[in-house]
N, C-alpha and C positions, 0 to 999 in steps of 0.2 A: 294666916299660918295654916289653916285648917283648909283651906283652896288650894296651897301649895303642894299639900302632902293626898291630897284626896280628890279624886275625879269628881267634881261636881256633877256634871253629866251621870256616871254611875248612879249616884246618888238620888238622884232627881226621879232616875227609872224607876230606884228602888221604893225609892217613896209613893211614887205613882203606883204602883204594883201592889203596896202594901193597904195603899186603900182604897185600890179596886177590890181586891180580897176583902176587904172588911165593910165595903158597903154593899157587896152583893151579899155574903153572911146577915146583914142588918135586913138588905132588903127580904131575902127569904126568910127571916125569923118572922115578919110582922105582914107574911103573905105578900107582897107586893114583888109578884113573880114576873112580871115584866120589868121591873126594873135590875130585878135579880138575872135575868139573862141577861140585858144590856151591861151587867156591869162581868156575866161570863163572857162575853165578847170582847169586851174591853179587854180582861183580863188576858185573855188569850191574844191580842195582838201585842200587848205588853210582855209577856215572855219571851213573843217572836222577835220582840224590836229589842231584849236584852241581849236574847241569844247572838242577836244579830252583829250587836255591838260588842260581846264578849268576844265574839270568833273575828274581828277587824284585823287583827295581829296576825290569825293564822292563814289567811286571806292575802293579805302584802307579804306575810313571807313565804307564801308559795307563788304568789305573782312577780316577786323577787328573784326568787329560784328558778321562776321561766325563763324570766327575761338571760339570768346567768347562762343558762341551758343555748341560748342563742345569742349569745355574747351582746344583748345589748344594754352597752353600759349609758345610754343616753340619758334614760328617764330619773328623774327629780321626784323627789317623795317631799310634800311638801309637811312641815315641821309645825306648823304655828295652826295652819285649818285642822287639826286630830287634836283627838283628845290626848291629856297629861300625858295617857300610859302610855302612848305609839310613839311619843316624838321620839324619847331615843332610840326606838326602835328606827324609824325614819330614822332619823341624821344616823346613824350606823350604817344605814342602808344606802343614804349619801355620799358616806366618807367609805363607802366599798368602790362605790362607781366611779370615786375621782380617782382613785388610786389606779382602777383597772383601764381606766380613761389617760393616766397618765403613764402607765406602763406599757401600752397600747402605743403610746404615742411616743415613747421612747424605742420601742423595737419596731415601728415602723422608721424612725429615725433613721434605727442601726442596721436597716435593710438599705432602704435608700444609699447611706455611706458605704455600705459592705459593694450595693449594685452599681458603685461611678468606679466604685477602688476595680471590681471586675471587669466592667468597658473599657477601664484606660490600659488595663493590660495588656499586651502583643501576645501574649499566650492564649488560644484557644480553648477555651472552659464547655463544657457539656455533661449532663447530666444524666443516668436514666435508670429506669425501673427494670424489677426481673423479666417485665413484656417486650421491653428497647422501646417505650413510650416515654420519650426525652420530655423530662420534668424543667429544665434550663440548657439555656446555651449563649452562650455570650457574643458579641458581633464579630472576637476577633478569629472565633472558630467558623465564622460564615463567612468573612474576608478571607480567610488563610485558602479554603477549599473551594471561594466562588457559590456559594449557597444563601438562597437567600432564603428558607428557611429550613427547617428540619424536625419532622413531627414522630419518625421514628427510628433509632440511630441503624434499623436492619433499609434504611433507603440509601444507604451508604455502598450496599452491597454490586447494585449495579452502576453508580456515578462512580465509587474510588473502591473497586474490589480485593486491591493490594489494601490500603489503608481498612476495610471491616475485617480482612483476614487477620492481621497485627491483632486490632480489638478485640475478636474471640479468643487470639490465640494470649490475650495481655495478661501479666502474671503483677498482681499488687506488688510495689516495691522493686519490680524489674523494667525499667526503660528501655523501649528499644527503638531504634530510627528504621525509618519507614521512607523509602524514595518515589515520590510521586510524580507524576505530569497533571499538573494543575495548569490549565487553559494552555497557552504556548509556552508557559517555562516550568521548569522541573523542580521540583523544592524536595528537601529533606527535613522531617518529622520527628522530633524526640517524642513516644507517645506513652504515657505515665498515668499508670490507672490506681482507683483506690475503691474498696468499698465498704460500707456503711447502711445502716441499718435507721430508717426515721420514722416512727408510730407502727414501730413492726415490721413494717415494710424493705425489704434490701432493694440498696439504688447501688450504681454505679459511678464513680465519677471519674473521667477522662480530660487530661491535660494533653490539648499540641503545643510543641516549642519548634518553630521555624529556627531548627540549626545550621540552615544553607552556608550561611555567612561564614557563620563559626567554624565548620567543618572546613568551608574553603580556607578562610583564613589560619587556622591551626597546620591545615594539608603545604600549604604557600610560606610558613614561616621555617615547616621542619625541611621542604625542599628549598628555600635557601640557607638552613643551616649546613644541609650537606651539600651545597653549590661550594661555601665559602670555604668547607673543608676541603671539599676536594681540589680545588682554585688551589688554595694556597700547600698540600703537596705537591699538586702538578706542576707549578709553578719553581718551587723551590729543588725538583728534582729535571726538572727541563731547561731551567736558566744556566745550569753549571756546565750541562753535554752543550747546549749552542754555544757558551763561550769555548770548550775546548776544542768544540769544532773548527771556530773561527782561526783558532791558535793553532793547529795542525795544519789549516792550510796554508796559513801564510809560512809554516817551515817547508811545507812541500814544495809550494813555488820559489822560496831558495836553495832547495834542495837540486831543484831542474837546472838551478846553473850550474851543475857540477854533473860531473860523470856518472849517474846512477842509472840505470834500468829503467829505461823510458817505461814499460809496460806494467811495469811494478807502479812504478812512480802513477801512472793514468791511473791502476786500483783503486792504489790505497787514494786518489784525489775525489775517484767516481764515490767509495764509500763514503768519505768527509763530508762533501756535498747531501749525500741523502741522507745523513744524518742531521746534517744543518738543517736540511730544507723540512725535513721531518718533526725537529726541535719548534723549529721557526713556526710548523703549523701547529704545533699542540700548545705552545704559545699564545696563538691569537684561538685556538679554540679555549682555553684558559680563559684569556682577556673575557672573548662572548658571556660566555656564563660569570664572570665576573661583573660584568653590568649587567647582568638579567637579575645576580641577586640582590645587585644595589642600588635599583633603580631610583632614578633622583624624585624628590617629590613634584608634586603637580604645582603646572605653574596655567592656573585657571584664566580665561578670557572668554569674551561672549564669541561664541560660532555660530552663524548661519550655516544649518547644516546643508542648505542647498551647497551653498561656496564651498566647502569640507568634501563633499563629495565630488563634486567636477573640478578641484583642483587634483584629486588623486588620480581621477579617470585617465585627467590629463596629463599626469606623469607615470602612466604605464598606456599612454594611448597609442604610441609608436611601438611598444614591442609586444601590444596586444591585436593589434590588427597588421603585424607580419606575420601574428599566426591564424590571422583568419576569423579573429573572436569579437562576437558582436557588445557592446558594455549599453546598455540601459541604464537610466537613473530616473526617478520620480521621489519627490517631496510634497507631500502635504503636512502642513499649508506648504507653501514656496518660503513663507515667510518665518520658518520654524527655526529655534534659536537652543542652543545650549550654551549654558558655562562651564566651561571643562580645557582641557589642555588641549589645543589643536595640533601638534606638534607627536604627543602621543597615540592620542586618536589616529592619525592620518599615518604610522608605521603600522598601526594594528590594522587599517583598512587595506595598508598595502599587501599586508601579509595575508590577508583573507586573499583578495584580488588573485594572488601570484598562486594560493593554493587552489585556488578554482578556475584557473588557468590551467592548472598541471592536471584537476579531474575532467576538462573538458577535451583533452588532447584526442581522445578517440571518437569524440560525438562528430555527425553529421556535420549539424549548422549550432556550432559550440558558440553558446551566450549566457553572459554575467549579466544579474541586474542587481543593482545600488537601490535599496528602496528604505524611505526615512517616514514613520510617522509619530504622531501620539495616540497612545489610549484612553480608554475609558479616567483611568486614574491619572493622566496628565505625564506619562512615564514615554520619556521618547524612546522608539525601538528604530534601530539603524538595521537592516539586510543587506546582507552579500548570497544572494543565491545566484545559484549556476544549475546548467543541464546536463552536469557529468557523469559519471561513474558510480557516484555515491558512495559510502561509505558503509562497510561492514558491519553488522552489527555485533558482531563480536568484538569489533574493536572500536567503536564508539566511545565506551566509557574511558577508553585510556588515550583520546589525542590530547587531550590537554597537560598530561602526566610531562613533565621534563623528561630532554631526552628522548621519549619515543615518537618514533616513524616508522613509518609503510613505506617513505619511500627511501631507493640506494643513496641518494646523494643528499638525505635531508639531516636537517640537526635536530631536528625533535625541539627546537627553542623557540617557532612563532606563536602558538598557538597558547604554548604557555605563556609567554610575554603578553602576549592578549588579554589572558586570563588574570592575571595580574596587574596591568592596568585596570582594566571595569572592576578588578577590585577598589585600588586605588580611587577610583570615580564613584566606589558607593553603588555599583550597580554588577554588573553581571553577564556573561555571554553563552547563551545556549546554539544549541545542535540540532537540526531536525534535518534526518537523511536516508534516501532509501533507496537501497544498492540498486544499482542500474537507472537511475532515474534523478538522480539529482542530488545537493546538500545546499541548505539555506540556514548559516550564519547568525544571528543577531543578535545586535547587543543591546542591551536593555540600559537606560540611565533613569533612577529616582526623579521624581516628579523635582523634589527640593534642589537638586541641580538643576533646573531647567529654566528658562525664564519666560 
């Protein structure tokens, strides 16, 4: 009982100590001054060895304290080898460092889960300090830009100068899009900043959202809402003039068998006619844009794009070399394959074809080439480039709008039907053109269509 409640150890010193002090008193009483120093000696390293052992505590918990100080929660205070009074000091000291061991290892957990949930996102994550010394960045912001890394977000400034200009000029809570040329295709950027403040420090953080798609596809749904509107006035106010047309004539030609005013009679017949013939074509301009806006869905099969190409070549090869126009074509590999609708592909090829026919009319030695490969990302890109006239840049942004043309006799409807097919396919068709000097076409298809 008296072991349990009472450092034996203590006790021991004290005893020892007690009659060191009292056999040097003894010794020096009866003269035997040699032994009375030996037993001052003793004394004295007995103090040291108490003192030594009173301050054990104050010693582990400032060596505890270090260790806290640089966070290491490793070390083991062991329980059973100290004396009575430290052990619950120990195990305290224990049960500090499994906790910070286990807390530890819970938010390293919750980084890890937080850092997979960030990679699998298609949004663009980056991070940085009041210096633009980027604290994180996530890979889908180094895919989106083509970067393979980025150590300060002012490096921005000479690779995507439009996209650092948005970032200085980004307002917390105000998103703005941002239209880039990233490598050979153009993307649009929702760019979405916030900031925040970590151990005093202000960082910034910046979200991209790749709204290409989006954009197109919202642009593509509201121009066939007003296709179908208009369709269906045009329609319901031109069907009723061509039947009356038709019904005038046929009185007119009973008309001529009877005595009336041949010359009258030729007018009003001349007028009828241009009305019909007038009617008749707003009609099938009607019809057109009524399948542009309801085109059927894809009816997918595997294409050799070699094949895809030299069968179109071949059905504008006769009224491309009576104009004197040279067609090239190259595939790599030869053996390159897509799954995709060949039937729509091969209208939209023709329509490139036929439109880079019409910008080559004034070149010298006027030549189209057909050229098919894949990228780095397995993404097959198809070209129609030509040596013609190229394309303004003024009006760049608006061939693919429905409806507009450059040229007198055009309908403003291939380019957009283009454009909505490679939507239709998951992929996409870009422009690269430069007045007086050429326009090269291509369409881009998703690696996941591909085979």
């Amino acid at each position: 009982m008296i072991c349990n409640n009472v450092d034996v150890r203590l006790l021991g010193r004290l005893v020892l100590l007690v009659a060191a002090l009292g056999g040097g008193g003894y010794a020096a009483q009866h003269h035997a001054y040699g032994l009375a120093l030996g037993a001052l000696g003793l004394l004295v390293i007995l103090v040291l060895d108490l003192a030594r052992y009173l301050t054990r505590g104050q010693q582990a918990l400032a060596d505890f304290t270090l260790a806290l100080k640089y966070r290491d929660f490793s070390r083991q205070y062991p329980a059973q080898a100290v004396p009575a009074s430290l052990r619950p000091l120990h195990e305290a000291f224990n049960q500090i460092n499994a906790t910070f061991r286990e807390l530890r290892a819970e938010q390293e957990g919750q980084f890890q889960y937080l850092q997979t949930i960030l990679a699998l996102l298609d949004t663009g994550i980056v991070s940085y300090d009041a210096a633009g010394t980027v604290a994180w960045v996530n890979e889908a912001f180094k895919q989106t830009l083509h970067l393979p890394y980025l150590k300060n977000i002012r490096a921005l400034q000479s690779r995507q100068p439009v996209l650092y200009e948005a970032i200085c000029r980004a307002v917390p809570g105000q998103p703005v899009v941002v239209k880039l040329t990233v490598g050979p295709q153009t993307v649009q950027l929702l760019v979405s900043a916030t900031q925040f403040k970590l151990r005093g420090e202000a960082f910034t953080l910046l979200a991209f959202k790749n709204v290409s798609q989006a954009l197109a596809d919202t642009e593509t749904a509201a121009w066939q809402q007003l296709l179908r509107v208009m369709t269906h006035e045009i329609m319901n106010s031109v069907a009723p003039i061509a039947s009356l047309a038709d019904s005038l004539g046929r009185h007119v030609q009973r008309v001529r068998q009877q005595e009336v005013s041949g010359e009258l009679l030729e007018d009003v017949g001349t007028g009828i006619r241009i009305i019909q013939q007038r009617s008749e074509g707003l009609l099938r301009f009607a019809q057109v844009y009524r399948d542009f806006s309801t085109l059927a869905a894809l009816q997918r099969t595997t294409l050799y794009v070699q094949e895809l190409l030299q069968a179109t070549r071949q059905l504008l090869a006769e009224q491309l070399a009576a104009q004197g126009i040279e067609v090239t074509f190259s595939v790599r590999p030869a053996h390159l394959i897509l799954h995709a609708d060949g039937h729509l592909l091969e209208q939209v090829l023709i329509n490139l074809m036929l439109n880079a026919a019409q910008a080559v009319t004034q070149t010298s030695n006027p030549r189209i080439s057909l050229l098919a490969w894949p990228d780095e990302q397995e993404q097959v890109v198809i070209e129609v480039k030509d040596n013609g006239s190229g394309i303004p840049a003024d009006v760049l942004d608006s061939i693919f709008i429905p409806f507009f043309t450059t040229r007198p006799d055009g309908s403003g409807i291939g380019l957009s039907l283009a454009k909505q097919i490679m939507q239709l396919h998951q992929g996409s068709i870009q422009v690269h053109s430069v007045e007086g000097a050429g326009s090269a076409f291509q369409l881009w298809f998703p690696a996941s269509i591909t085979c």
